[in-house]
C-alpha positions in Angstrom: 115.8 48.3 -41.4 113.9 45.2 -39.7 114.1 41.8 -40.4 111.1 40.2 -42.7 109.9 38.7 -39.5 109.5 41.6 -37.9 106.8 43.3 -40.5 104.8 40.0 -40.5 104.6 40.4 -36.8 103.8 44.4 -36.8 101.2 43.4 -39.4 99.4 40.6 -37.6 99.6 42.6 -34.2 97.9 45.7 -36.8 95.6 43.2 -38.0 94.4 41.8 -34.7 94.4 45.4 -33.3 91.9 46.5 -36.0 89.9 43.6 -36.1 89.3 43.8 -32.3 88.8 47.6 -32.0 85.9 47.0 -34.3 84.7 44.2 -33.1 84.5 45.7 -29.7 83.1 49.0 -31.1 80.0 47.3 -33.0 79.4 46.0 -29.3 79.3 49.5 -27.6 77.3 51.0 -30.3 74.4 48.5 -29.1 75.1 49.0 -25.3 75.7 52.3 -25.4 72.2 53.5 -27.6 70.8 56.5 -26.4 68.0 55.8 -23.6 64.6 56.1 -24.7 62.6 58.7 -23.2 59.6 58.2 -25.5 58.6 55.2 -23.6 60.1 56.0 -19.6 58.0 56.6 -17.3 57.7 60.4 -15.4 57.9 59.4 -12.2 58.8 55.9 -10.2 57.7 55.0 -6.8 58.9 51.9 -4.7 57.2 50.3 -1.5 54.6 52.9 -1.7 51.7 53.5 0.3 48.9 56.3 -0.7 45.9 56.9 1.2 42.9 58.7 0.2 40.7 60.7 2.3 37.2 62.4 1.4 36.2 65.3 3.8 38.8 63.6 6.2 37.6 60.2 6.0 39.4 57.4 4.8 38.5 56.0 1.7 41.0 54.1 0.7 44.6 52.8 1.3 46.7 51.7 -1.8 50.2 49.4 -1.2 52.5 48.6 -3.9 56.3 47.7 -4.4 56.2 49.9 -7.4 54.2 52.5 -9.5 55.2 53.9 -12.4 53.2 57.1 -13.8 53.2 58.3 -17.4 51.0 61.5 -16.5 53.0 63.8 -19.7 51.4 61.4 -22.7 48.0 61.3 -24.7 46.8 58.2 -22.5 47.7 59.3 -18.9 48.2 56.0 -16.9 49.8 55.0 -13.8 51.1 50.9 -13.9 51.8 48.9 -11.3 54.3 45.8 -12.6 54.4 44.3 -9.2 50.8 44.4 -8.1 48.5 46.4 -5.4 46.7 45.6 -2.2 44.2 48.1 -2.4 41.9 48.6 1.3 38.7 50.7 0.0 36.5 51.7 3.3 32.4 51.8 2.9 30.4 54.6 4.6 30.3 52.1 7.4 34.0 51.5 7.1 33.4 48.0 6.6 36.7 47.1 4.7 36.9 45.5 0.9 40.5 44.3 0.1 41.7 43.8 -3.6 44.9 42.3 -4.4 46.3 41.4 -8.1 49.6 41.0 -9.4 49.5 43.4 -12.1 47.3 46.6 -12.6 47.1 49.9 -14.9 44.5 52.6 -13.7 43.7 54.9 -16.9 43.3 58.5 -15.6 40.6 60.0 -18.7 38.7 56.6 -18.6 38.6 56.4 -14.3 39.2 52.6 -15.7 41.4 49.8 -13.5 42.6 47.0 -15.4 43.8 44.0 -12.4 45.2 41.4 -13.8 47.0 38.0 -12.2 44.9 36.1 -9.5 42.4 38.9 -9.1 40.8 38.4 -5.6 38.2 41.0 -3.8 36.8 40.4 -0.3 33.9 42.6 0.7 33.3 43.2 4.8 30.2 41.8 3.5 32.3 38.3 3.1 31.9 38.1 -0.4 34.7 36.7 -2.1 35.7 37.1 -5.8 38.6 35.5 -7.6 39.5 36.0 -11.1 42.0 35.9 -13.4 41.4 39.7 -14.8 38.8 42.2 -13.7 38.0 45.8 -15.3 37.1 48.2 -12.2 34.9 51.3 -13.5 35.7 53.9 -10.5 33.1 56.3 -11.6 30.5 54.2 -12.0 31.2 52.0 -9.0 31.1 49.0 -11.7 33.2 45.8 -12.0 33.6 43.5 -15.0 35.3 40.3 -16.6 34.6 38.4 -19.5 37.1 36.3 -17.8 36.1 32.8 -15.8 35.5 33.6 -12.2 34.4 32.2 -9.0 32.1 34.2 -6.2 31.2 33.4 -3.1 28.4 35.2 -1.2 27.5 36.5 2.5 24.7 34.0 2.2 26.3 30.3 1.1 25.5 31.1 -2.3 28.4 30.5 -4.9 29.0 31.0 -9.0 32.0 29.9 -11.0 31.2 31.2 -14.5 32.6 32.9 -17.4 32.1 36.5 -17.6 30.3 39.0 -15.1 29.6 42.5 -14.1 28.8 43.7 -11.1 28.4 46.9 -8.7 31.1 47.4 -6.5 29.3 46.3 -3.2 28.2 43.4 -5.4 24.4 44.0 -4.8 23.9 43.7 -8.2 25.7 40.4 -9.9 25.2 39.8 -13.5 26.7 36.5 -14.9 26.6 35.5 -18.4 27.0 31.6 -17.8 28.0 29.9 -14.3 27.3 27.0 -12.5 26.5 27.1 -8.7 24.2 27.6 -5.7 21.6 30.1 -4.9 20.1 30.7 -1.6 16.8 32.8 -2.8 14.4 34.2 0.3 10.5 33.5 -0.3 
């Protein structure tokens, strides 16, 4: 048989045994969930670059530090967390260079969504800067209700609120803006 002292020591060793095998298994529950597939991506690219040819001529040139492609849901998407520098070559091959921070191109819409100091410049020198900017692929169309600031070939310069454009900016719609404009009698 043990002395008394003994059992109170067996039973506080017990006690603190128990109450830190719990303790540390409510923790491991929470670190140890099961991953979620649901929302993880198919496939993940780093320090990628993608070109695109047409009938062997170079469209376009895409660089990221990382894509991410959900390609097996509803809403097909590919994101890019990091941002893109995307090169997009003219039939002259007169280069237009977009960089943002973030951006998610929707694969049924043919919709980009840039976001995070949005800035385009055209071989044409126009230059666009923006805080978020919707590029229609399909329709070669770009949008913001977003406040903006262009600058054109010519001198001539906006900084408004909202716009949409075509992609070679020919075209330039603003809803409000202040600026300059060269016109040619």
């Amino acid at each position: 048989m043990l002395p008394k002292q003994h059992y109170i020591i067996i039973n506080f060793v017990t006690a603190l045994a128990v109450t830190l095998f719990f303790a540390c298994d409510s923790n491991n529950i929470q670190e140890q969930a099961p991953f979620n597939f649901e929302n993880a991506p198919d496939a993940v690219g780093k320090e990628i670059q993608l070109k695109y040819t047409d009938s062997g001529k170079l469209k376009a040139v895409l660089r990221t530090p990382t894509i991410l492609d959900y390609s097996s849901g509803q809403m097909k998407y590919r994101e890019f967390p990091d941002g893109l520098v995307l090169d997009v070559f003219d039939k002259e091959m007169k280069k237009t260079v977009v960089t943002s921070k973030y951006g998610v191109s929707y694969e049924s819409t043919g919709i980009i969504d840039l976001r995070g100091d949005v800035d385009i410049k055209t071989g044409d020198s126009v230059h666009l800067e923006a805080p978020q900017l919707y590029w229609d692929q399909g329709n070669g169309w770009m949008f913001t209700d977003k406040p903006y600031k262009a600058t054109f070939s010519n001198g001539s310069f906006n900084d408004g609120l909202g716009f949409d454009a075509n992609q070679d900016f020919s075209n330039f719609n603003s809803r409000t803006n202040v600026g300059v404009q060269f016109i040619e009698e």
